[in-house]
DRENDO-921250 format. One record per residue (C-alpha): residue number from 1; x, y, z; chain. Coordinates in pm, 1 decimal, padded with zeros to 6 digits. Layout:
residues N
> NUM,X,Y,Z,A
...
end
This chain:
residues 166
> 1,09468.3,08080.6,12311.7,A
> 2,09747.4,08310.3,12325.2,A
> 3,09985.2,08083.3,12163.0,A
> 4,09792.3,07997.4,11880.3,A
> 5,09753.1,08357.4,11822.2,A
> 6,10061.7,08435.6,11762.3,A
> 7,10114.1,08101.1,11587.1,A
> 8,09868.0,08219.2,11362.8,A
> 9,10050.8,08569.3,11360.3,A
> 10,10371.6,08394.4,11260.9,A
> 11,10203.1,08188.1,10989.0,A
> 12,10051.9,08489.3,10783.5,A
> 13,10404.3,08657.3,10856.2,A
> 14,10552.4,08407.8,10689.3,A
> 15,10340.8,08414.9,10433.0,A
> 16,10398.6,08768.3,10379.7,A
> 17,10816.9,08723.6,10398.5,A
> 18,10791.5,08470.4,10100.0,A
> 19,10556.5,08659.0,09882.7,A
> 20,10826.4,08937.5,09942.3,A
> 21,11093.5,08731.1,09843.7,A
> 22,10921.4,08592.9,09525.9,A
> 23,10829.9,08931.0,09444.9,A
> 24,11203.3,09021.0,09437.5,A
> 25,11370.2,08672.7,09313.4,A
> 26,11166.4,08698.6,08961.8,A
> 27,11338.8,08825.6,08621.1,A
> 28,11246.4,09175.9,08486.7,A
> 29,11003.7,09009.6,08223.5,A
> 30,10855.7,08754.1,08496.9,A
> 31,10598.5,08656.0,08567.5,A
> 32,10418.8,08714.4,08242.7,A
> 33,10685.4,08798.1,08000.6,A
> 34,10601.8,09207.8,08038.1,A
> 35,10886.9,09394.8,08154.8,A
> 36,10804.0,09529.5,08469.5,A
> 37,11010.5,09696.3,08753.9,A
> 38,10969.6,09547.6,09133.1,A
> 39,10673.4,09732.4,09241.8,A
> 40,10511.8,09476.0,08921.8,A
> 41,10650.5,09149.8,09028.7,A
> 42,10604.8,09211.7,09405.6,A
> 43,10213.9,09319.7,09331.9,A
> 44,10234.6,08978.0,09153.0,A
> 45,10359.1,08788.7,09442.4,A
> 46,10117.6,08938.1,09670.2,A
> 47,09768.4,08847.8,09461.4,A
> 48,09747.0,08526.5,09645.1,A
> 49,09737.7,08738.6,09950.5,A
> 50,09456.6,08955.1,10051.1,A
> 51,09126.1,08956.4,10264.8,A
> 52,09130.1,08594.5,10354.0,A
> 53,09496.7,08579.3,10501.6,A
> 54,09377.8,08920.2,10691.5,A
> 55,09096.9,08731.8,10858.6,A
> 56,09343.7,08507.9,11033.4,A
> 57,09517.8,08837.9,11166.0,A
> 58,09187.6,08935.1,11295.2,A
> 59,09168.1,08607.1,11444.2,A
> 60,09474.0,08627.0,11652.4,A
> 61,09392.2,08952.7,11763.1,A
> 62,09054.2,08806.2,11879.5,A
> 63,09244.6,08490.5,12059.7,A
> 64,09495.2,08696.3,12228.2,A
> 65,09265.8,08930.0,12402.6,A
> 66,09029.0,08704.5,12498.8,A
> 67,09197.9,08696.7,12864.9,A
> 68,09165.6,09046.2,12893.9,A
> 69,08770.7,09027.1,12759.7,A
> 70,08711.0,08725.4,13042.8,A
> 71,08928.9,08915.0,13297.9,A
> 72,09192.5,08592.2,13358.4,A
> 73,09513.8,08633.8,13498.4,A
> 74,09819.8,08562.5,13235.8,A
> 75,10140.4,08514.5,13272.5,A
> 76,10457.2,08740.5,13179.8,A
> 77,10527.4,08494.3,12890.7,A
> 78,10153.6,08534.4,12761.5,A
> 79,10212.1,08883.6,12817.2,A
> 80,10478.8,08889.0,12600.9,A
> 81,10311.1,08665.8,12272.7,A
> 82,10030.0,08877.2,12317.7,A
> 83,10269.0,09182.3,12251.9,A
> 84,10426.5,09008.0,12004.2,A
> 85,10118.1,08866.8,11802.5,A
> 86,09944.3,09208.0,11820.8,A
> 87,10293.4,09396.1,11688.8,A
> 88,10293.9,09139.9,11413.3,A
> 89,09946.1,09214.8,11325.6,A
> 90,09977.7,09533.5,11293.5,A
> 91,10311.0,09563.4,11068.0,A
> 92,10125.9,09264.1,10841.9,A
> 93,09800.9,09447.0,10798.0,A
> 94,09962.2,09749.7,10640.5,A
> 95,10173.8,09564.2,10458.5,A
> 96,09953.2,09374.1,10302.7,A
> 97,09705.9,09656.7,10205.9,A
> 98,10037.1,09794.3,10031.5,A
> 99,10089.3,09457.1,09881.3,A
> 100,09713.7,09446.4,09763.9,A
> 101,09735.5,09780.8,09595.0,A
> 102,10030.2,09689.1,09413.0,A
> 103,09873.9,09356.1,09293.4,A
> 104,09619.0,09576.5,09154.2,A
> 105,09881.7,09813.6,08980.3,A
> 106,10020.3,09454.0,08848.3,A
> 107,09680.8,09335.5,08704.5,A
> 108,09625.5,09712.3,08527.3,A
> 109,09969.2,09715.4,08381.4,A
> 110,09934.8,09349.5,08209.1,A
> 111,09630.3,09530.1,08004.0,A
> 112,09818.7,09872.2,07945.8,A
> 113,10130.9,09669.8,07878.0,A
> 114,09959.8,09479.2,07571.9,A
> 115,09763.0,09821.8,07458.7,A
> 116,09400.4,09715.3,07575.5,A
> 117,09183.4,09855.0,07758.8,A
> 118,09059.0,09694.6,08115.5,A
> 119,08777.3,09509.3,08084.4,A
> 120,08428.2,09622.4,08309.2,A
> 121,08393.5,09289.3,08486.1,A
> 122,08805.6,09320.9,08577.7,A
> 123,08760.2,09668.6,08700.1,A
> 124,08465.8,09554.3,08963.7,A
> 125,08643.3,09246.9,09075.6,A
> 126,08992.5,09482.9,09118.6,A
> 127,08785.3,09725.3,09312.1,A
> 128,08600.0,09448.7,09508.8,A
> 129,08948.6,09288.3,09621.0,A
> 130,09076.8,09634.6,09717.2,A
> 131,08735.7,09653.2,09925.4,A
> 132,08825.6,09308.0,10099.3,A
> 133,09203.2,09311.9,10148.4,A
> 134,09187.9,09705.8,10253.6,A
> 135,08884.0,09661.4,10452.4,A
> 136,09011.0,09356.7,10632.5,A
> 137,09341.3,09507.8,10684.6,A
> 138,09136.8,09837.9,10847.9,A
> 139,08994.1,09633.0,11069.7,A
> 140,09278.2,09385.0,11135.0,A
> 141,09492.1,09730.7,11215.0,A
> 142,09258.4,09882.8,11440.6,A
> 143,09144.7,09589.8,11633.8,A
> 144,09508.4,09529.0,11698.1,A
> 145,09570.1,09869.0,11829.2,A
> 146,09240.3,09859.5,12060.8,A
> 147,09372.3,09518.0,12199.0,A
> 148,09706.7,09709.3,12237.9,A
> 149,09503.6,10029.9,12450.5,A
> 150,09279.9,09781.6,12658.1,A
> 151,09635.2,09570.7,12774.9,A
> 152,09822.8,09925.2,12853.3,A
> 153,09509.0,10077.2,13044.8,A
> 154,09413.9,09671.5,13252.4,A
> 155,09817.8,09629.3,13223.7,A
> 156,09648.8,09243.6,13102.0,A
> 157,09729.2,09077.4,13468.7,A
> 158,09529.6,08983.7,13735.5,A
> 159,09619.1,09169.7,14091.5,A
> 160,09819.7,08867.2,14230.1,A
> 161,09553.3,08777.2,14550.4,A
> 162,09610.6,09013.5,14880.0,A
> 163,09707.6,08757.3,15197.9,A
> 164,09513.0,08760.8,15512.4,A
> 165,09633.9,08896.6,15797.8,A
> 166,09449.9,08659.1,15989.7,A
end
């Protein structure tokens, strides 16, 4: 469980690396042909990404401290990806919720950009993806920092069995 975890961890980072790198690779007037500066084309990038892609860092938080929740012993290795996986979540769960607000800063400017005003409809489904990707992040965020608390306080390992004297 722990490995796919952090696989899951390393997918969404991954995910999060290319969006970064589109963001960065596109022209001034890219995507849409309204100059923008890189706040605008990384907010673009990042509109495929939101609450959905958070629910798998949820996920691995949820696979990787399932040992702890059963009490079963792990090994220093598991120790490790859970460490990992749970640092992961936590950097990609804020920066996603920065990515998500930006993506909403790149939908507004697109209207203000060719002098209309925003739309009702576009303002409710902006504000209900801020409410998904923000809330999901929250949670994503503070699950993994629990998970972090419960493995300092249990230390995550078993007590290696005592030997008997007899």
């Amino acid at each position: 469980m722990t490995n796919i975890g952090l696989a899951l961890a390393i997918v969404v980072t991954a995910q999060v690396l290319a969006a970064i790198a589109e963001g960065m690779s596109l022209k001034r007037t890219e995507p849409q042909g309204v100059p923008g500066d890189v706040f605008h084309r990384i907010g673009y990038a990042f509109s495929n990404l939101g609450g959905t892609v958070l629910l798998f860092l949820v996920l691995a938080v949820v696979l990787v401290s399932l040992p702890v929740f059963i009490g079963k012993r792990t090994s220093d290795r598991q120790e490790t990806a859970a460490a990992v996986t749970l640092g992961l979540v936590v950097v990609m769960a804020a920066v996603i919720g920065v990515g998500s607000i930006l993506t909403v800063r790149y939908n507004l400017h697109l209207y203000s950009a060719s002098h209309r005003s925003v739309p009702s409809f576009v303002r409710i489904q902006l504000v209900f993806f801020l409410l998904g990707a923000l809330g999901t992040g929250a949670i994503a965020l503070f699950a993994a920092l629990t998970a972090m608390g419960l493995r300092d306080r249990g230390d995550g390992k078993a007590e290696p069995a005592e030997a008997d004297a007899s």
